[in-house]
N, C-alpha and C positions, 0 to 999 in steps of 0.2 A: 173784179179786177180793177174796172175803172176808179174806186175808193179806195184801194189799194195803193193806187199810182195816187192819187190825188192827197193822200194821207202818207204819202211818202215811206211807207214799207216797202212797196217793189217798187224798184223803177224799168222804165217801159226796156224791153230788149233782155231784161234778167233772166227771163223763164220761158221754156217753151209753153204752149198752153193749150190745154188735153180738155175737148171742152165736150159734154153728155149735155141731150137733152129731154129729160124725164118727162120734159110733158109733152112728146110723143107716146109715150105708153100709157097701153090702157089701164085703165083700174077695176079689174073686174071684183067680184063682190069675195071669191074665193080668193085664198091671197099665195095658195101654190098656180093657180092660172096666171100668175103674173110675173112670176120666175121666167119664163122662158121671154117675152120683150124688156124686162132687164136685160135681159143675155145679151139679148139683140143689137139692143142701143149700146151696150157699155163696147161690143164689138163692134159697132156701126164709128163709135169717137176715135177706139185705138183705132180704127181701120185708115179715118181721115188722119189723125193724126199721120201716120205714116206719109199719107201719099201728101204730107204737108211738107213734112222736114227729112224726107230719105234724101233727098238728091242734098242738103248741108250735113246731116248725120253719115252719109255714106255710106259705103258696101257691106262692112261689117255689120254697122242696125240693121240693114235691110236683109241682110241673113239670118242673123237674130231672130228679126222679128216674123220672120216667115213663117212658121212651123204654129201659128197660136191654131189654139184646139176650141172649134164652137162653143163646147158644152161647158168652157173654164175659161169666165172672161177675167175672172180673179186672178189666174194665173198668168193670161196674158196679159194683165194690167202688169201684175209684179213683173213678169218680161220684158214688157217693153221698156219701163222705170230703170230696169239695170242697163239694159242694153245700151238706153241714151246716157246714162251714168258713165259706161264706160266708150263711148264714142266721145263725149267730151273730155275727158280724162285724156284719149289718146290725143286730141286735139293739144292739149296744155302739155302732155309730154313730148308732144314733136314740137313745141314752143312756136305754133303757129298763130301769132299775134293779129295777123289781119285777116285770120278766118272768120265768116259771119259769126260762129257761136264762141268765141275768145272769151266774151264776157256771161256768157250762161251760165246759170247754179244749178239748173233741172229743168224738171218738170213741175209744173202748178197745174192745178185740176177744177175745172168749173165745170 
């Protein structure tokens, strides 16, 4: 992200940001043993991510995003992405200009 900003394609404030850390998971030598702490972490980021930006995204994300299913972090990735899709949406249809996320495009993933 920081090359990003410095390279001037994002500027700082643009995106929320959904961040995974892979090198928490193990690497075992079978590579279906390793499915299940993907699952873990990719649920462990949407999870942060949440408890980062419900209270600016608001009641609607946080019902949304409630219902994600252990076993389908895929799906709850593409949920949470819509859900913040359309919490900002609503933000720009109620023309609320000096809301913290006024200027947000999405979500960016690291």
């Amino acid at each position: 992200m920081d090359k990003a900003v410095k390279d001037d394609i994002v500027k700082p404030g643009q995106y929320l940001i959904l961040e995974f850390d892979f090198s928490r998971v193990a690497r075992p030598r079978k590579i279906d043993e390793s499915a299940e702490p993907l699952r873990r972490e990719i649920n462990r980021g949407l999870s942060q991510f949440k408890l980062n930006y419900a209270k600016d995204l608001g009641e609607s994300f946080v019902s949304e995003t409630s219902n994600f299913i252990l076993n389908d972090p895929a799906g709850n990735l593409a949920d949470l992405v819509q859900a913040v899709s359309r919490a900002l949406e609503d933000v720009h249809n109620r023309g609320e200009e000096d809301h913290a996320l006024w200027n947000v495009q999405g979500v960016c993933s690291f």
